[in-house]
C-alpha positions, 0 to 999 in steps of 0.5 A, a space after each residue: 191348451 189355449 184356455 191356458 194360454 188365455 189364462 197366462 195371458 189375462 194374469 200376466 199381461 203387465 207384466 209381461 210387456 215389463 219383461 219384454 222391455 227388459 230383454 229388449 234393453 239387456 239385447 241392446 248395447 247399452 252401456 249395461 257391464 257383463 256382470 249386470 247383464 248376466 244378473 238381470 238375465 237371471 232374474 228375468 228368467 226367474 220372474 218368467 217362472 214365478 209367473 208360469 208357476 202362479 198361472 198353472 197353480 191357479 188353473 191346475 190346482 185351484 180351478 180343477 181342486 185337483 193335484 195336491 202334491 203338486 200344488 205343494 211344489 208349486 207354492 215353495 217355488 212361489 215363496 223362494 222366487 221373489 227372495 232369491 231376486 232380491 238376493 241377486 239384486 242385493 248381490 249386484 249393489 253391495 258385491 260382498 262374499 260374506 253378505 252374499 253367503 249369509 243371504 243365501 244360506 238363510 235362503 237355502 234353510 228355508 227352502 229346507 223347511 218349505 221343501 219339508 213342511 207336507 211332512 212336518 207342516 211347520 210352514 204350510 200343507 194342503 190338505 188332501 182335498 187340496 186346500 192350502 192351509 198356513 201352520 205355525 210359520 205360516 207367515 215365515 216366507 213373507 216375514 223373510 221377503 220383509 227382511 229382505 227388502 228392508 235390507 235392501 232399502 239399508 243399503 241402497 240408502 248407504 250406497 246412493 245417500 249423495 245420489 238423489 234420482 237414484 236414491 229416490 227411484 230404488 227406494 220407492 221401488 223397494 217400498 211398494 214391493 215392501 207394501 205389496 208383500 204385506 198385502 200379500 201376507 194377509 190376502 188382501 192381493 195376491 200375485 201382484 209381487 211378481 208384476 211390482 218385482 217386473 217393474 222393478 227391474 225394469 226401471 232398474 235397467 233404465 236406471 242402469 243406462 241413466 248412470 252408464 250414459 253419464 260414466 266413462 266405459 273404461 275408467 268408470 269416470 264422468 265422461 265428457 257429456 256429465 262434464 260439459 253439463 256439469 259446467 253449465 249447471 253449476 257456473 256459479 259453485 265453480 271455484 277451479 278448472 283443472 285440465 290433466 293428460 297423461 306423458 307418454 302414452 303414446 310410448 306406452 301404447 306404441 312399446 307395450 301394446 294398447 291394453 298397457 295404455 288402458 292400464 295406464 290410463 285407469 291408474 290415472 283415473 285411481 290417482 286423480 279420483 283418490 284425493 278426499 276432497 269432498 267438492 271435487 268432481 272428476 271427469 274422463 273427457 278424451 282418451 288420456 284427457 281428463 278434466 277435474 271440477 272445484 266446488 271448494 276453497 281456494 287458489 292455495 287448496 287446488 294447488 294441494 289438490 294438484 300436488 295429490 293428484 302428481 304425487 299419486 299418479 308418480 306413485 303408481 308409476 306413471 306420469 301427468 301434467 296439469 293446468 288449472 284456472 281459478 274462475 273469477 266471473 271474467 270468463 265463460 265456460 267455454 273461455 275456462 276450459 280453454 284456459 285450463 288446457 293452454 296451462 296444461 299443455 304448456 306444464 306438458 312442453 316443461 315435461 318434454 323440454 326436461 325428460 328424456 322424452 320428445 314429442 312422446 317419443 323415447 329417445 334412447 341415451 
């Protein structure tokens, strides 16, 4: 047993400490959502089990020339595993129920064929002297681990094509497990899958809490952080400073209870983040304050922007008011924002001096 635990240690040191890492990030309150979470778990374990499943085969199996049947089993558990973790990861980005069933169907057949190929030896056999012997499709898990990952790089291409950090960082983990898989296929390496999938989910975690800490827990907004750095990177491409608050919350929260108010206030977010502008950032900087970043046009096309924004959130059955400030060098960004929120303070006073509300209090008729 402990020339066992030597082995697994000497085979599986990376990869281990990629795996320990990982835990420690899905234990700590990072930001990472539920969903994220019980994935990454998943794959943790199964990537823990490939790596036990490669260390007993090598010493069980190959070292001793012993446990044929068993190294049969062993080996279907080491093709199916890095494909049912790009699965999951592919899963976890697109979320689309027909793509999820294609995959796993796909997966589930050739499990069918590698679970059967003793018998029919299409996939691979061992002989009764234990030697592991490819057959007519030999290269079949290594083929579909290809299509998997290139898959994979499709649609981390379509969904983070605007994101550059996080474009470039998954592709390149996409490619070297691509790379490594055709090595694999030709013996050239071996066992090396599980460690480039390790560190894969490991800079995918750090890359989850990059974009968390950047995004409103809530509303899945920029939050204030992004906001406040954004202004001062792009002071010079800052056309307009939009400021906008929720009417009445105060009254929601106070008459429906809070989880109306997070209702409200994600109907908000909705409303100001559905205009199709492509040069428009929007930001969650306080609990019903939001704040929107113009990269395009002019005074005339805010004030369209602002009009899309009142008439959707009037739409969803809510009400907000707005300040903007066009930015004509005058002012620093601190002087902006300032701006921005007096303009919009004063449309909210309007509001209240018009409506049956004061102060955020309803007042009965």
């Amino acid at each position: 047993m402990a020339e066992y635990i030597k082995l697994y240690f000497q085979w599986h040191i990376i990869l281990l400490i990629f795996l320990i890492l990982s835990l420690v990030i899905l234990l700590t309150d990072l930001g990472i959502g539920k969903k994220a979470r019980v994935m990454l778990g998943t794959v943790i374990g199964v990537i823990f089990l490939l790596t036990i499943v490669h260390t007993v085969e090598r010493y069980l199996c190959e070292e001793t020339n012993d446990f044929p049947n068993f190294r049969f089993v062993l080996t279907v558990i080491k093709y199916i595993g890095p494909q049912l973790i790009l699965c999951l990861l592919i899963s976890s980005i697109i979320n689309v129920k027909k793509v999820e069933i294609t995959m796993f169907s796909i997966l589930g057949v050739e499990t069918i064929l590698l679970a059967t190929s003793q018998a029919t030896h299409l996939v691979y056999y061992i002989t009764s002297d234990n030697v592991f012997t490819r057959s007519y499709l030999g290269f079949l898990p290594f083929i579909l681990s290809l299509l998997y990952l290139v898959y994979f790089i499709i649609v981390i291409i379509i969904k983070f094509k605007t994101e550059k950090f996080e474009l470039v960082f998954l592709l390149s983990s996409a490619l070297s497990c691509a790379i490594i898989t055709i090595l694999e296929a030709f013996d050239i390496i071996q066992h090396q899958l599980n460690t480039a999938l390790g560190s894969a989910i490991l800079f995918y975690e750090i890359y989850l809490f990059y974009v968390n800490s950047k995004k409103d827990f809530l509303t899945g907004l920029l939050n204030r952080h992004s906001f406040v750095r954004d202004l001062k990177n792009n002071q010079e491409k800052l056309v307009s400073l939009i400021s906008m608050d929720l009417n009445g919350l105060k009254t929601i929260n106070d008459t429906y209870g809070h989880a109306a108010g997070d209702e409200a206030i994600i109907a908000a977010a909705r409303s100001f983040t559905s205009i199709k502008e492509q040069k428009i950032k929007v930001y969650r900087v306080g609990g019903d304050e939001f704040n929107a970043i113009v990269f395009t046009g002019n005074n005339e096309d805010v004030q369209g922007i602002i009009n899309k924004m009142n008439e959707n959130i009037i739409n969803a059955g809510y009400s907000a008011s707005f300040g903007y400030v066009m930015n004509d060098k005058k002012y620093d960004i601190d002087e902006l924002i300032k701006l921005a929120d007096f303009e919009m303070y004063e449309a909210k006073k309007d509001y209240y001096k018009k409506t049956n509300y004061k102060r955020n209090v309803l007042i009965e008729e």
